[in-house]
VEXRO-979848 format. One record per residue (C-alpha): z, y, x; chain; residue number from 1. Coordinates in pm, 1 decimal, always signed. Example, Ala and Ser with C-alpha at 12.3 -4.5 7.8 and 13.67 -1.06 7.14 Angstrom:
BEGIN
+----------+----------+----------+-----+-----+
!       pz !       py !       px ! mol ! seq !
+----------+----------+----------+-----+-----+
!   +780.0 !   -450.0 !  +1230.0 !   A !   1 !
!   +714.0 !   -106.0 !  +1367.0 !   A !   2 !
+----------+----------+----------+-----+-----+
This chain:
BEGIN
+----------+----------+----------+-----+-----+
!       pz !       py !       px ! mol ! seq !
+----------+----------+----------+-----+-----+
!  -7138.6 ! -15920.2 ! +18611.8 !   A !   1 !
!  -6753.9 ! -15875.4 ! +18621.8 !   A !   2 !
!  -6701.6 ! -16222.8 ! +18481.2 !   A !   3 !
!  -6324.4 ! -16188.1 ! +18423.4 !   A !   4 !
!  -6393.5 ! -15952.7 ! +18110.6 !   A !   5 !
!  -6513.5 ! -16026.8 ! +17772.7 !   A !   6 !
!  -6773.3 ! -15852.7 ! +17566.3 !   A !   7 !
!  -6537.3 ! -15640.3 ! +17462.1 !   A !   8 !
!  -6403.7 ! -15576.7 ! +17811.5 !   A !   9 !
!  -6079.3 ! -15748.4 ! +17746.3 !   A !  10 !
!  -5938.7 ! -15930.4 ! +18043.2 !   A !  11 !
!  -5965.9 ! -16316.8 ! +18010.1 !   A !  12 !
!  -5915.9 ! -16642.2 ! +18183.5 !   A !  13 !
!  -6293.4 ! -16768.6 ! +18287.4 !   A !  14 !
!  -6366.9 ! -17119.3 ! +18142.9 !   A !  15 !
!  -6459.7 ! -17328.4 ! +18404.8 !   A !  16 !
!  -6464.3 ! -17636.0 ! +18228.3 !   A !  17 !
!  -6871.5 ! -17674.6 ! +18260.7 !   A !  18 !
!  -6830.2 ! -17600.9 ! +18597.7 !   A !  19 !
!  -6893.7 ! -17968.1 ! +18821.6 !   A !  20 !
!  -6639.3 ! -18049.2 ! +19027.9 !   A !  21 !
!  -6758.9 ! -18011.8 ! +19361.4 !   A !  22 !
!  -6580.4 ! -17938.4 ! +19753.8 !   A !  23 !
!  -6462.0 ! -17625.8 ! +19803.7 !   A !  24 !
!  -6309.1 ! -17446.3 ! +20107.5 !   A !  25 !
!  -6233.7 ! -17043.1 ! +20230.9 !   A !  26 !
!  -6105.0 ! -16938.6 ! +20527.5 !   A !  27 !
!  -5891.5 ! -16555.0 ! +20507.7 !   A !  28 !
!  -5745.0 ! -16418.9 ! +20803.1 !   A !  29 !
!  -5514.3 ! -16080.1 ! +20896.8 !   A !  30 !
!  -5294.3 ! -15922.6 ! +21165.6 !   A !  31 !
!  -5002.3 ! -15762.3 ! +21197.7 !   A !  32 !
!  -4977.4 ! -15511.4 ! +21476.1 !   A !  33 !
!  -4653.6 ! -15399.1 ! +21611.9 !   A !  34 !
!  -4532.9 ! -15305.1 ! +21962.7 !   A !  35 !
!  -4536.8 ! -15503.2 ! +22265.7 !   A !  36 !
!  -4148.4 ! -15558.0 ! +22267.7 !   A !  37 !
!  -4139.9 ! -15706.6 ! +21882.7 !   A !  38 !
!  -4405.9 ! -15917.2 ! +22004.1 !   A !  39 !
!  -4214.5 ! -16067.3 ! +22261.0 !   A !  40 !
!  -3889.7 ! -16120.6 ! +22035.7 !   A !  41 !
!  -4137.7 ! -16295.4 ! +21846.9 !   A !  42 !
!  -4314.7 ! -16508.7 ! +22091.6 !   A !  43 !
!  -3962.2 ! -16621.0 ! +22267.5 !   A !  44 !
!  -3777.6 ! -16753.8 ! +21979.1 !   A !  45 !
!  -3534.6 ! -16441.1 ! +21995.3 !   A !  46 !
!  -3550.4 ! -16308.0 ! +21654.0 !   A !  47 !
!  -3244.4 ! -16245.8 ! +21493.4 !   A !  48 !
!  -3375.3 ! -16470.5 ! +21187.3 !   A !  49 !
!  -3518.9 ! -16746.7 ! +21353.6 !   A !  50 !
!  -3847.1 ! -16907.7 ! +21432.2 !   A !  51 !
!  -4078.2 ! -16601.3 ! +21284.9 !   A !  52 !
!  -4410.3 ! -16783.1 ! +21310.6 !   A !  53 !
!  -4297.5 ! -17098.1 ! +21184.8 !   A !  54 !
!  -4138.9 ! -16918.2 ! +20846.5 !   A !  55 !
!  -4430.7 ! -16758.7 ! +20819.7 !   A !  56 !
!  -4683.7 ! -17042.0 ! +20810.8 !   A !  57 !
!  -4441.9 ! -17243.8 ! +20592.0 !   A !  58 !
!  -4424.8 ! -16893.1 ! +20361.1 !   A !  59 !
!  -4816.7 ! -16877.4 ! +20336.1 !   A !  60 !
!  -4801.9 ! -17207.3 ! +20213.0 !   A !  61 !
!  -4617.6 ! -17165.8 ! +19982.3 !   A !  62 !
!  -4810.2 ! -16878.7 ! +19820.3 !   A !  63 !
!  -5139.8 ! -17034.0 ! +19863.3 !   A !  64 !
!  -4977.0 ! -17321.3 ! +19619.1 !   A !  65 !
!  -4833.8 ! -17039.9 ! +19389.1 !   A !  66 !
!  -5135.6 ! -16808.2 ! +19387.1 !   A !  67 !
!  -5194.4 ! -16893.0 ! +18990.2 !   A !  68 !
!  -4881.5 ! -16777.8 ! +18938.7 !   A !  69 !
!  -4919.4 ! -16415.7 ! +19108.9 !   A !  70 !
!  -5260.6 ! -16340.3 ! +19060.2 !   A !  71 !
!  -5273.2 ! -16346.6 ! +18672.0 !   A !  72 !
!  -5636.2 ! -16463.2 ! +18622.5 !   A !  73 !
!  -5657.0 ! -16719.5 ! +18897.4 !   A !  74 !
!  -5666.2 ! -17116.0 ! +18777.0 !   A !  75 !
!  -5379.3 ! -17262.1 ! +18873.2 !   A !  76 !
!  -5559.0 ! -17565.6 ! +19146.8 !   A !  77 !
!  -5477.9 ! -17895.7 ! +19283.4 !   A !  78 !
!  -5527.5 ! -17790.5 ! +19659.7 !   A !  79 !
!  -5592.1 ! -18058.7 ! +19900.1 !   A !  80 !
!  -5544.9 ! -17894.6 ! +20206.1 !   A !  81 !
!  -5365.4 ! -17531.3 ! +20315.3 !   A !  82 !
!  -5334.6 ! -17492.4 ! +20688.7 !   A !  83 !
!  -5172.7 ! -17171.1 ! +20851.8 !   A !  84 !
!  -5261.6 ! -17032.7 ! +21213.7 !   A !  85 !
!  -5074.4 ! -16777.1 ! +21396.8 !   A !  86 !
!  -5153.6 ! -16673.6 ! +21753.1 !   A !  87 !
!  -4925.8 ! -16434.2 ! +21918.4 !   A !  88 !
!  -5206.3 ! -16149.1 ! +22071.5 !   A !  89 !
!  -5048.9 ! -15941.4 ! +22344.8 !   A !  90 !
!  -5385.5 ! -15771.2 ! +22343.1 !   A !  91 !
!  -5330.4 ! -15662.5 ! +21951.7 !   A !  92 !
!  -5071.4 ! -15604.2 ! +22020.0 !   A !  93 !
!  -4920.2 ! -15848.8 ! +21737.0 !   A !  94 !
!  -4942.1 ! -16133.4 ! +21551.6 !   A !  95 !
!  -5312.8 ! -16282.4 ! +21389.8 !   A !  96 !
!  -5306.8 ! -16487.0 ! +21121.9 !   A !  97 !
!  -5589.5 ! -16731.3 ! +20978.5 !   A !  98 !
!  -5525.3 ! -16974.2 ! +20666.1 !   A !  99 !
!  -5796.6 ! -17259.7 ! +20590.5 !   A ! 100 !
!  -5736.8 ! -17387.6 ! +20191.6 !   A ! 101 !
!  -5971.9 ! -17710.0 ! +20030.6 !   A ! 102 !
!  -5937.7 ! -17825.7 ! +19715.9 !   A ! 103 !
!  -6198.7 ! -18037.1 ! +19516.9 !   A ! 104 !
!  -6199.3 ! -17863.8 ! +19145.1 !   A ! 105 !
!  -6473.1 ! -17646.9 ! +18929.3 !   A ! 106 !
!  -6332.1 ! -17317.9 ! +19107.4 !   A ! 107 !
!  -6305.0 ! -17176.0 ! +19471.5 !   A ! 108 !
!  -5973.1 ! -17124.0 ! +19693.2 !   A ! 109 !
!  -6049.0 ! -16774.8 ! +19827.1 !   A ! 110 !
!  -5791.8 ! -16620.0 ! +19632.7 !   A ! 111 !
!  -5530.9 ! -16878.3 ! +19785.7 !   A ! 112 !
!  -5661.0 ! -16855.0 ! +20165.6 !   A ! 113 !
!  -5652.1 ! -16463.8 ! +20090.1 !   A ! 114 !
!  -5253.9 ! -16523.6 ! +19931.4 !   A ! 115 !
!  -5197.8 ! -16732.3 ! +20185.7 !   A ! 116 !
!  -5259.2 ! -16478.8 ! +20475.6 !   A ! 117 !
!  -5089.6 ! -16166.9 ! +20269.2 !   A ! 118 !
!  -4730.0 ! -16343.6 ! +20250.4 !   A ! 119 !
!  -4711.6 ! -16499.4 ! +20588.7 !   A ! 120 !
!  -4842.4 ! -16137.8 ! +20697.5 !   A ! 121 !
!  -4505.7 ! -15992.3 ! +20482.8 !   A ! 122 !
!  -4297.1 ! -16289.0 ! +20623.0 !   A ! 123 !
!  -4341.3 ! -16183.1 ! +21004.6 !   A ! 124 !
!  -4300.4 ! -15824.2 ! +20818.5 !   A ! 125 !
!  -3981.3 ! -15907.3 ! +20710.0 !   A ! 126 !
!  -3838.9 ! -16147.3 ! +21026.5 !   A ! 127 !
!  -3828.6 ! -15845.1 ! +21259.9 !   A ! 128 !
!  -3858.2 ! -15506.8 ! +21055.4 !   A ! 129 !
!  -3528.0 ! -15437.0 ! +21160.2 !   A ! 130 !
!  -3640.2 ! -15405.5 ! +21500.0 !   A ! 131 !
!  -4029.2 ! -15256.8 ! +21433.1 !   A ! 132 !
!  -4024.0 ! -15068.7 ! +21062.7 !   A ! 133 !
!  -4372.8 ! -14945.3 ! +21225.7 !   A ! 134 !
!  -4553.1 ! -15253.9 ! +21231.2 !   A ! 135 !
!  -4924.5 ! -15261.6 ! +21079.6 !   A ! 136 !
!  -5064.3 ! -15537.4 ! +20813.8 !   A ! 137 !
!  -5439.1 ! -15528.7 ! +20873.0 !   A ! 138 !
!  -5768.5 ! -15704.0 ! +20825.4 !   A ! 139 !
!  -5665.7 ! -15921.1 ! +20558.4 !   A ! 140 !
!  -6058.2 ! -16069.5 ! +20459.6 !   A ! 141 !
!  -6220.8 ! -16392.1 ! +20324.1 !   A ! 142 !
!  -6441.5 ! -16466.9 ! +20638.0 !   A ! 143 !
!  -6579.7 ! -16791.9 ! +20452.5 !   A ! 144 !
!  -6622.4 ! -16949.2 ! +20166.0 !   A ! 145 !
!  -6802.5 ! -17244.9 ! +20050.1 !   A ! 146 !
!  -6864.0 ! -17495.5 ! +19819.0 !   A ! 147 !
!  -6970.9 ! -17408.2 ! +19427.3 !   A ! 148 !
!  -7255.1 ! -17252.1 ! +19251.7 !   A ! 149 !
!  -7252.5 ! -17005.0 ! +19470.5 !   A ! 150 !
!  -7235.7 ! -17135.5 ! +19782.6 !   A ! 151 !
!  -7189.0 ! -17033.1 ! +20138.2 !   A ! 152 !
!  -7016.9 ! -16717.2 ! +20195.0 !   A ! 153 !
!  -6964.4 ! -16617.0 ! +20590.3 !   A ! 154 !
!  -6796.0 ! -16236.6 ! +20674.4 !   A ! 155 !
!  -7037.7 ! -16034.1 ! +20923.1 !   A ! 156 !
!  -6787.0 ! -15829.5 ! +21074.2 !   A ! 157 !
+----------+----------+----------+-----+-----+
């Protein structure tokens, strides 16, 4: 059941206010791929526009806190946590990206973890396109979930 339709199949904002108010957390996680030599502007501190992987956490963030106001259905939440990791790969070769969000509320976070990942993914993007218009965005998945009626959620790939 698609439950962000009506009976009438009208778009609407679930009501979650039955919902208890339990612990929730999701994990998302992404790459960008680019070449070797954008990877090592990157990972020295070169880039024209500064420290790329430090924007970029502070950028995901920021959109994991303003998720409600992108996505149109989402709840806007009271998150408790959003935490960014990103590992420069030489073996990618690029940048991987992971984004842990907890709040404690009647809905889940994946949507922010998932937010989260997507703009610091378009903040390396933008740091160093001038030098790599090539570069990949890939991958971008929940990989886990939990907490809520539903439960535990874990990717298997």
């Amino acid at each position: 059941m698609l439950t962000h339709f009506d009976d009438q199949g009208r778009a609407h904002m679930v009501d979650v206010s039955g919902k208890p108010v339990t612990d929730r957390v999701a994990v998302a996680r992404g790459c960008v791929v680019m070449l070797p030599e954008t990877l090592a502007l990157i990972a020295s501190g070169s880039a024209k526009k500064g420290d790329v992987l430090g924007v970029a956490r502070l950028a995901g963030i920021m959109a994991a806190k303003k998720t409600a106001d992108l996505i149109p259905l989402c709840h806007p939440l009271p998150l408790t946590k959003v935490a960014l990791d990103l590992v420069a790969d030489a073996d990618l070769p690029g940048v991987r990206i992971e984004a842990t969000v907890r709040t404690s509320g009647q809905t889940g976070v994946e949507m922010e973890a998932l937010a989260a990942v997507s703009v610091a993914a378009l903040t390396v993007y933008d740091m160093v396109k001038a030098v790599d218009r090539g570069m990949r965005i890939e991958g971008i998945m929940l990989i886990l979930k939990d907490g809520g009626k539903s439960g535990r959620y874990e990717a298997t790939s």
